[in-house]
Steps between C-alpha positions, in 0.01 A plus 500: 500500500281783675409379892133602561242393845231323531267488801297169525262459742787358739817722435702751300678281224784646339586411122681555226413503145614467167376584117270280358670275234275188523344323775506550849743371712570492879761497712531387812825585764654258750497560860704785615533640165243790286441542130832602407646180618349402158648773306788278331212351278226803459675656238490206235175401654321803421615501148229217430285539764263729725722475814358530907720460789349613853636488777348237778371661829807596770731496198638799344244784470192328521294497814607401859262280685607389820322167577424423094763331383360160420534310154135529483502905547790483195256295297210728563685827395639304181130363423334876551815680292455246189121553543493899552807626321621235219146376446557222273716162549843590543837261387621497912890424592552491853856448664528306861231687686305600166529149375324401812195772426520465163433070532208567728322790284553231178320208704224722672430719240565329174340795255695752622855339370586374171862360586726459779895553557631411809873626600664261765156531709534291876331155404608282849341728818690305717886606311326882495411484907895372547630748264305810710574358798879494446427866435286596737808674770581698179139564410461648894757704408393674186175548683624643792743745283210560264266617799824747607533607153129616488541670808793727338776342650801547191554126458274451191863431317555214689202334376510282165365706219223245426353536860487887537186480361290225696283522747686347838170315632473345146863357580389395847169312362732287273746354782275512818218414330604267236185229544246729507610743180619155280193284657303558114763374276457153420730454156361170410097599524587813266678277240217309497249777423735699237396388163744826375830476283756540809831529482736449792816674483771415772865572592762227656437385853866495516466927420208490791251425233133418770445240185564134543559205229256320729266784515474564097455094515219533727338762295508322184360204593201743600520695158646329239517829279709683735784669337850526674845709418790507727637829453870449493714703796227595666325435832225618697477860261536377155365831372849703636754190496382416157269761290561390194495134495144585723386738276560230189306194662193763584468616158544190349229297718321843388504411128486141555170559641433754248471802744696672320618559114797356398793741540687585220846411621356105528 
């Protein structure tokens, strides 16, 4: 994977890149996180496919925008990269955050997708506003050594390693204004509108898995098609706690939906 930028019309996206071995596919970080978050899975991935993984605005090296950090500005630089730098429909995983992005780009802009993997994405707003909110003292914290950090202060070593790289305001927009950047996502309207082979990948709640038994029921009675895997020992990060049984249900809802040739191991 080779990182390259991009410069839309609203920011500096950063991205990485793979060879092109078959169709395009996206993928889309969680909160907090950057494209290498995702790097458990690239390598297999980008033995059968044309990999993409930017990262979102305020995360990793992409641009900081203080005051644009809204799931609609996250939409908008997704929309504009598949549009200006993939240029063709793209196979799009997304994992909590990019699940969220990736379910609103499917049911606003149908052409541009061709299928949909979500990876333990929030589905119940109400369980995500407790969850930040139980978090938000530590979140206040990060921010505040995040801001020191940037100022040279030597405490960048205290900070988790998935942090370093985000933009503190980004962090801020999330807990102190919760309503306003989560006020577009409205699971049941988009379930409604995606017409896409969608598969919904989810750890145990009892691991901190954000995905309910009465949530998948919810969706299914919205799409009946809706595929589901528990992936075994795993909660909210399926891709690290368990790659390969991940990697396995992606690749075979892949060649179930013949996206993909049959690999020769099968």
């Amino acid at each position: 994977m080779k990182e390259h930028s991009h410069h839309n019309h609203l920011c500096q996206i950063n991205y990485a890149e793979g060879p092109n071995h078959g169709m395009p596919l996206l993928l889309l970080h969680g909160a907090t996180h950057r494209w290498q978050s995702l790097t458990p899975i690239t390598d297999e991935l980008c033995t059968c496919f044309h990999v993409y993984a930017p990262d979102f605005r305020g995360h990793g090296s992409s641009q900081k925008i203080r005051g644009h950090y809204f799931l609609e500005d996250y939409l908008a630089d997704t929309q504009s990269f598949i549009q200006e730098v993939i240029k063709e429909p793209v196979l799009l995983i997304g994992h909590s955050l990019g699940g969220m992005i990736g379910s609103m780009l499917t049911a606003s802009q149908p052409s541009l997708v061709r299928a949909l993997i979500l990876i333990d994405p929030p589905l119940n707003l109400n369980s995500l506003r407790q969850l930040t909110i139980g978090f938000k003292d530590q979140i206040n914290l990060l921010v505040q050594g995040l801001r020191l950090s940037r100022l040279g202060l030597p405490i960048h070593q205290f900070i988790p390693e998935q942090v370093r790289h985000c933009d503190p305001e980004m962090l801020l927009a999330m807990t102190n204004q919760f309503d306003e950047v989560f006020k577009p996502y409205k699971v049941e309207r988009f379930f409604k509108q995606i017409n896409h082979p969608t598969l919904l990948l989810h750890g145990n709640s009892a691991h901190g898995s954000l995905v309910s038994g009465p949530d998948i029921k919810r969706l299914l009675d919205i799409k009946h098609d809706l595929v589901h895997v528990e992936i075994p020992n795993a909660g909210h990060s399926p891709i690290r706690q368990n790659t390969e049984a991940t990697l396995n249900a992606i690749l075979q809802f892949m060649e179930k939906e013949r996206l993909i040739t049959l690999r020769e191991n099968n």
